[in-house]
N, C-alpha and C positions, 0 to 999 in steps of 0.2 A: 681788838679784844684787850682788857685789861687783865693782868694777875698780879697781887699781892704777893711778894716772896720774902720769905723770913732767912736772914745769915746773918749767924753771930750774933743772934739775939736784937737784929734791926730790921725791920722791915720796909721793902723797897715796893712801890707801886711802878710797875712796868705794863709798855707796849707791847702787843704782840701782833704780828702780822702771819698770816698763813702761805707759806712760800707756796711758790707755784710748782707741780708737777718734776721732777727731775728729767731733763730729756735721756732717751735709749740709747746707747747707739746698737745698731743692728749686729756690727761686727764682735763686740762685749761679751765676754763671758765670765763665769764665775767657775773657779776649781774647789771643789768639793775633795776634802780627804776622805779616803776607802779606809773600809775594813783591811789587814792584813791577814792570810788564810793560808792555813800550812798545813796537805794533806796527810791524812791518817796514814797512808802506805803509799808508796809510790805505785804510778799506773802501768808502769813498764819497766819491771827491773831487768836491770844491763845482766849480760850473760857474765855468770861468775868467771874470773881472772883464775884460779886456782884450776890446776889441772885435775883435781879429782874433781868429778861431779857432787853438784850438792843437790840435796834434799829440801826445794824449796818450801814445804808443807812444813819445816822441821827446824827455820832458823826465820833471824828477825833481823833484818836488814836498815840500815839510815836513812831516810824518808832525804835527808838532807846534808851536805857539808856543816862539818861545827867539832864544838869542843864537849868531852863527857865531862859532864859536871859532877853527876854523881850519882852511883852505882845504887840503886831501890833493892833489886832481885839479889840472890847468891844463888852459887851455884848446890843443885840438887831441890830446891824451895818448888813446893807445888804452885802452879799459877792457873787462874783463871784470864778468859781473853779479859782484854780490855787493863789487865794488872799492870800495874808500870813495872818498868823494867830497870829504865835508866832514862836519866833527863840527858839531855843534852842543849847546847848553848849556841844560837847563831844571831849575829847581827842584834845582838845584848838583848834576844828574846828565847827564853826557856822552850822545849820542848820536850813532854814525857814519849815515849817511848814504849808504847802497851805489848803485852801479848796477844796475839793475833789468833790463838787456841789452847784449849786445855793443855796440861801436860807438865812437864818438870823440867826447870832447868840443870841443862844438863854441862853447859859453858857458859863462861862472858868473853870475850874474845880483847876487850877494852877494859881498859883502867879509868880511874878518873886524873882528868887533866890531856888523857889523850887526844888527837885530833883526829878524827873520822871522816870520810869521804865519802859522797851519795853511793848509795847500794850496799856498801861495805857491811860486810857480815857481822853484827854485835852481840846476839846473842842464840846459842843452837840448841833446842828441845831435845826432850826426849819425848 
């Protein structure tokens, strides 16, 4: 087959042949990059460390290890679920931080710049 190809204002008449088939090999694969997926709440929070019992319907707990980047809510501010709270920063990807139900807050237990540890208590409703 012939094509005409124009570069730099010249044009070149070229050959062209249709290569044959690339061969397989069986063993060959290709890696695909994922989605990365960071869930909403943790599935099993660890029994709190603090010897008074806590009220788990009534605080919001770190989904994950990271850094608080910066504080959304204050203390006393009405919230609705799903309201951010506070982002936090892992592995140089943001996560907000929602309220999990109506109500007020009532603490933040973190500062920003602090570092938080999975379960760790962050913020406590009323």
């Amino acid at each position: 087959m012939k094509l005409k190809i124009t570069v730099d204002s010249k044009t070149y008449e070229v050959d062209v042949e249709v290569a044959e088939e690339p061969v397989r090999h069986p063993q060959a694969f290709m890696v695909m990059p994922s989605q990365a997926r960071v869930p909403a709440a943790p599935t099993a929070p660890a029994a709190p460390t603090d010897s008074d019992p806590v009220d788990e319907s009534r605080v919001c707990r770190s989904p994950i290890t990271g850094t608080v980047v910066r504080l959304v809510a204050q203390p006393g501010q009405a919230i609705q679920p799903g309201d951010i709270l506070l982002v936090l920063e892992a592995m140089k990807m943001e996560t907000n931080i929602t309220a999990p139900i109506e109500g007020r807050v009532k603490a933040i237990t973190v500062n920003a710049g602090d570092g938080v540890k999975a379960n760790q208590v962050v913020v406590e409703l009323d």
